[in-house]
C-alpha positions in Angstrom: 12.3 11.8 -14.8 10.5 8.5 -14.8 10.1 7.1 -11.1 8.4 4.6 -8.7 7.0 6.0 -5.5 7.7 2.7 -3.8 5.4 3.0 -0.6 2.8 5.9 -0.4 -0.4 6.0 1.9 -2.8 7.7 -0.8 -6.0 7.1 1.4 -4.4 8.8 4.6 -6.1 11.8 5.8 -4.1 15.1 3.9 -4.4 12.8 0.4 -7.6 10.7 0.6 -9.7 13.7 0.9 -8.0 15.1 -2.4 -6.7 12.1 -4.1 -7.8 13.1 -7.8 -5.4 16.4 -7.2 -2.7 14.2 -6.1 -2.9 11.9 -8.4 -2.0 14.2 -10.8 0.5 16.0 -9.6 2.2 12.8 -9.1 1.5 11.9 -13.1 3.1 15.6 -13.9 6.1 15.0 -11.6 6.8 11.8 -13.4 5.4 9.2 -11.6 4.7 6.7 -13.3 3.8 3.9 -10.8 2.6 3.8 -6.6 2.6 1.2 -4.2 -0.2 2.0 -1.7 0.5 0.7 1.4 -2.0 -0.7 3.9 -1.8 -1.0 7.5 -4.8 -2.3 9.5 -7.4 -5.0 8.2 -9.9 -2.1 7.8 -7.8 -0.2 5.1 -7.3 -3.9 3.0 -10.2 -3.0 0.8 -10.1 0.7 0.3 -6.3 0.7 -0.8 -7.4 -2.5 -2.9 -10.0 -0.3 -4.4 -7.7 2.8 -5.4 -5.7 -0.4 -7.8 -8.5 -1.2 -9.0 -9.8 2.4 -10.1 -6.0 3.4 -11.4 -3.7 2.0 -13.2 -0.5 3.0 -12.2 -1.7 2.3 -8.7 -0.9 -1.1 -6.6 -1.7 -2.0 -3.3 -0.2 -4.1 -0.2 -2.0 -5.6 2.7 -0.1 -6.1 6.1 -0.9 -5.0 10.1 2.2 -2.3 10.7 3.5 -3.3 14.0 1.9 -0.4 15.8 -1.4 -2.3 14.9 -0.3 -6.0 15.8 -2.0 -5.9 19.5 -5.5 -5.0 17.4 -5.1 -7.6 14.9 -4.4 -11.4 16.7 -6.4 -13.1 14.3 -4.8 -11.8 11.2 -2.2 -14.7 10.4 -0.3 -15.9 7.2 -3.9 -17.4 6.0 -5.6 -14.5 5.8 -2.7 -12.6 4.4 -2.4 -14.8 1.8 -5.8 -15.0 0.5 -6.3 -11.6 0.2 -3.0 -11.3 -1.7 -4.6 -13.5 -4.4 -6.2 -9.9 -5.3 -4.8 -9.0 -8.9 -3.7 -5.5 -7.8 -1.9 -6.7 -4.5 1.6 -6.6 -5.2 3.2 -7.1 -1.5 2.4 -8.1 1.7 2.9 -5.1 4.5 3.6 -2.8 6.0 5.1 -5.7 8.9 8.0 -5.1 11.2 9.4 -4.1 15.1 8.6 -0.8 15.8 10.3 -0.3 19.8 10.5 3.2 19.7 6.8 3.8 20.4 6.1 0.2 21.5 2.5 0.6 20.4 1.8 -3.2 20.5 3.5 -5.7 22.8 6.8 -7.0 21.6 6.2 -11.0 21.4 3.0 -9.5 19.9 5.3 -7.7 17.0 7.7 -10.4 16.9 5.1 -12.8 16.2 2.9 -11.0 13.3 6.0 -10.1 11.2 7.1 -13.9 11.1 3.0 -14.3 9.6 3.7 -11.8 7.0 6.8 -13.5 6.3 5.3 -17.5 5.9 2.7 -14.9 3.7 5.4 -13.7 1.6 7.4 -16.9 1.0 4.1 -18.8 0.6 3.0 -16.0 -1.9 6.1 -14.7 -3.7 5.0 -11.2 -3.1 8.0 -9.0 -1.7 7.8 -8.1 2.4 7.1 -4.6 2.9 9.7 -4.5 6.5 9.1 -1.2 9.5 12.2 -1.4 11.7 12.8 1.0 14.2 15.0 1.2 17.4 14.6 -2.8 16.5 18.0 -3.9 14.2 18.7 -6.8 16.3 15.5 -8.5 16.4 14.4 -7.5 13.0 18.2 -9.0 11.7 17.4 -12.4 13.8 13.9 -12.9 12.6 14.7 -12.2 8.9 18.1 -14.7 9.3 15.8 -17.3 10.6 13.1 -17.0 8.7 15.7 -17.4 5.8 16.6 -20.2 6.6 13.3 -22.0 6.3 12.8 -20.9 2.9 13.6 -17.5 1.2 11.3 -14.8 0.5 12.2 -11.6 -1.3 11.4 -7.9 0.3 12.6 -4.4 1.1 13.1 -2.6 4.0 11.1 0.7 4.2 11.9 4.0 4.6 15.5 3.0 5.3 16.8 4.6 8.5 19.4 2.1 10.4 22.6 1.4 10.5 25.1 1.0 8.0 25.5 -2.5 9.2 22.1 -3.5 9.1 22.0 -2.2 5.6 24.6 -4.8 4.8 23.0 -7.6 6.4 20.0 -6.3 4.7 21.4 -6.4 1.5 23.3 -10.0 2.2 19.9 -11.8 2.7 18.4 -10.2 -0.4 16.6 -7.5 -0.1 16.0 -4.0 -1.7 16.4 -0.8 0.6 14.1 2.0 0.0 14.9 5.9 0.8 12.3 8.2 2.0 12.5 12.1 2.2 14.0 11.7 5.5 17.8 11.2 3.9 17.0 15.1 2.5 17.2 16.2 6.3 20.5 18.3 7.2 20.7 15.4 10.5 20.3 12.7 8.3 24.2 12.2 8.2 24.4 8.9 8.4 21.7 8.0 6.0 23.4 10.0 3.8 26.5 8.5 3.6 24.6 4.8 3.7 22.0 5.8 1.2 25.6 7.2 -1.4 27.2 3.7 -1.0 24.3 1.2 -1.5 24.3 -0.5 -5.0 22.0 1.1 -7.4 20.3 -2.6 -8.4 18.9 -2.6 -4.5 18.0 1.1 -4.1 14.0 1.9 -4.4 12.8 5.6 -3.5 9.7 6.2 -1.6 8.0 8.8 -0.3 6.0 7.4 2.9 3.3 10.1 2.0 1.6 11.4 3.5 4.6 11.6 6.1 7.9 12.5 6.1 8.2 15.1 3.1 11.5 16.1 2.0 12.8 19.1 1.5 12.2 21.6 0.5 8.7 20.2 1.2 9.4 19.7 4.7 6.7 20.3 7.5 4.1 20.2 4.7 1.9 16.8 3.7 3.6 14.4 1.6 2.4 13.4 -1.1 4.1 10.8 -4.1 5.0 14.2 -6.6 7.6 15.0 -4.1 9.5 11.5 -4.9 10.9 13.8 -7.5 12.8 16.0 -5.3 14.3 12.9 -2.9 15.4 10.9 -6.1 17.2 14.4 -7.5 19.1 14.7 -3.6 20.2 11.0 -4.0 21.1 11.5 -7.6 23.1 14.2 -6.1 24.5 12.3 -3.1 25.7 9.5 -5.6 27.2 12.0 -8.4 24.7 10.4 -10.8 22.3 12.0 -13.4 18.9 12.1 -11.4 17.3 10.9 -14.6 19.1 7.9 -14.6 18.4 7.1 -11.0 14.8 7.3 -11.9 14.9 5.0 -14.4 17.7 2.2 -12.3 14.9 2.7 -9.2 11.6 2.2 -11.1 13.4 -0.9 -12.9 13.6 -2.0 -9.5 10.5 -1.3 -8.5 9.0 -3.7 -11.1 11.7 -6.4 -10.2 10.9 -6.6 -7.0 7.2 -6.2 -6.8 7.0 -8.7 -10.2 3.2 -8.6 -10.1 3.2 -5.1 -11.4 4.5 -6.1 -14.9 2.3 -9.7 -14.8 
């Protein structure tokens, strides 16, 4: 298999320490590109630096919405500037996270729609966090629309079938983490068998969230591997195949990767 491990944390604690070692399991398990995903200001330059040092490595900045109370004066200027950086590909990790409610709501509300003027100003794909949050995060990206599209995907895809479609109406690409490998993950499942190959992106969330028959250990991007042969599986497709469709979409979306 040839694959994309669409959204990885490779300076996280359980990979940074060890990233030379992951790095090349990844390479062995046939990965041939990473998006490494930032989440507070402070990261920005270190998961810039990782882009720089590898070549099969690309990088995002965003504020994850746990993060948005910390981060007021981080607005779509400051996104977009440091998105002129060669190796940054999208802007994100952004969203509504209300199931921990980390950072105050208006607070949430009001830094996604800064990483979305970012991404529409820049091109560069959204990196969208939505949890316990459909409604808003459905409004926001329906208005926001309508001042001017942007393209993105939803991350580590875990709603509902209906937001999928909405999801997939304005645009976007859906990506599926390790999580739809998970005996509860029913309803994933049967979202994750119907959604149309030319959307679907596979990540690994790493170092969370490892499939099995990985599960309860660190993630890591090698392990995109065994979540792209369960969805081959789920769809009744040939998991190299899938590889290939998903890393083709990989490059489509984030365009800057093949610049």
């Amino acid at each position: 298999m040839k694959l994309a491990d669409s959204h990885c944390h490779l300076i996280y604690k359980g990979l940074g320490e060890q990233q030379p070692e992951v790095l090349a399991r990844a390479r062995e398990a046939g990965v041939l590109a990473m998006l490494n995903i930032s989440t507070r200001e402070r990261e920005w330059d270190e998961v810039i630096a990782v882009a720089e040092r590898e070549a099969d490595v690309w990088a995002s900045v965003g504020i994850h919405p746990h993060e948005a109370d910390e981060h007021p004066d981080v607005d779509a200027a400051k996104l977009i500037e440091k998105a002129r950086h060669p190796r940054v590909v999208g802007i994100g990790e952004s969203g509504l996270d209300y199931y921990y409610d980390h950072s105050d709501r208006d607070r949430q509300r009001a830094s996604f729609r800064a990483h979305i003027a970012a991404s529409r100003e820049t091109g560069l794909p959204i990196i969208v966090h939505t949890r316990d949050a459909e409604e808003d995060t459905a409004e926001i990206l329906r208005d926001e629309m309508g001042k001017g599209a942007f393209p993105g995907v939803i991350h580590c895809f875990t709603a509902s079938g209906a937001f999928a479609d909405i999801a997939l109406d304005l645009g976007f690409y859906i990506s599926i983490s390790g999580i739809v490998t998970f005996k509860s993950a029913r309803d994933l499942q049967e979202t994750a068998a119907r959604l149309p190959v030319e959307r679907l992106l596979i990540e690994t969330d790493a170092p969370f969230l490892a499939p099995v028959p990985h599960r309860g250990k660190t993630g890591e991007p090698a392990f995109v591997a065994d979540t792209c042969r369960f969805l081959a599986g789920l769809r009744g497709v040939d998991a190299d195949e899938l590889a290939d469709a998903t890393r083709a979409n990989f490059h489509a979306l984030f365009a800057k990767t093949v610049a």
